[in-house]
Steps between C-alpha positions, in 0.01 A plus 500: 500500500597223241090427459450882379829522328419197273128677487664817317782303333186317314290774488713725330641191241075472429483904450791531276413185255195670473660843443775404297425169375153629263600524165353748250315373223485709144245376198564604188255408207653411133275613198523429159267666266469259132349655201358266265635475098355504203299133393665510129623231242865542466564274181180577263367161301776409314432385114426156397506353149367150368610296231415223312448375115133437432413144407162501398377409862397722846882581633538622895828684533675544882620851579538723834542800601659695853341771700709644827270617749638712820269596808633714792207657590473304803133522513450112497218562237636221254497616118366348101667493217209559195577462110332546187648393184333548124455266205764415315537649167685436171355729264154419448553136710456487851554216736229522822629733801322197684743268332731624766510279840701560832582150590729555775693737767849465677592772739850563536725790674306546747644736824265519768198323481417321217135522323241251524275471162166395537385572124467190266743417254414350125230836455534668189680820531241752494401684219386806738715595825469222775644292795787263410658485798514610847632525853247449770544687795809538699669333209696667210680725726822556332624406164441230320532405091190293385554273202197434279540192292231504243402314187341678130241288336553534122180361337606218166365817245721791611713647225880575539605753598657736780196542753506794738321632822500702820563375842407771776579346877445763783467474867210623742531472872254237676500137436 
């Protein structure tokens, strides 16, 4: 009787582990739904001046000027920047819109990631809308400030005078 009483005794400890012991399992899945922003520049070019006293030989004059760039689009499609500037005028004198270089970039205040520039520096800032700088893909997501350093050649003939001319910077999505 011990032999079949240890039989159910173990039996019925197998049965109720089974029966009692299974645990329920629930899944729940977490969504979150992202809309993409607006690819926009959020500080437009700001002004820079030059300034010198002519001295009867070719001057080169150091400026810069800031751009803020924010992209939340989240499409990963990287972004240009593309100016155009005009000839500087004084009246009837004019100093060569190709006088006008981009000699360098720092990129500064960046949140999230950071844009990589593959565009050459010391090109003439174009007289007709083109690249000046860029984030390749799956860069530039974010914001970020760009810093153009740039240099005016003033040829040894130029006049005096208070030159003046339009810088146009906009952004286009794709690197």
């Amino acid at each position: 009787m011990k032999i079949q009483y240890r039989s159910f005794v173990s039996a019925a400890l197998v049965a109720s582990s089974l029966f009692f012991g299974v645990q329920a399992a629930s899944a729940a899945t977490s969504t979150a739904t992202l809309t993409g922003g607006t690819l926009a520049i959020t500080s437009p070019a700001s002004d820079f001046t030059y300034s010198a006293t002519l001295t009867g030989v070719d001057v080169t004059l150091p400026s810069s000027f800031v751009v803020g760039v924010n992209d939340p689009t989240g499409s990963k499609a990287g972004w240009n920047l593309q100016a155009t500037i005009g000839t500087l005028t004084s009246g009837s004198d004019t100093i060569p819109a190709s006088g006008h270089t981009i000699q360098s970039v720092a990129i500064t205040g960046v949140t999230g990631v950071g844009p990589s520039n593959t565009i050459a520096v010391g090109n003439a800032i174009p007289a007709s809308a083109a690249k000046v700088f860029n984030a390749i893909a799956n860069t530039g997501k974010g914001r970020s400030t760009e810093t153009f350093t740039t240099q005016l050649a003033v040829p040894a003939e130029t006049a005096a005078g208070t030159y003046t001319a339009t810088l146009v910077v906009t952004i286009v999505s794709g690197p």
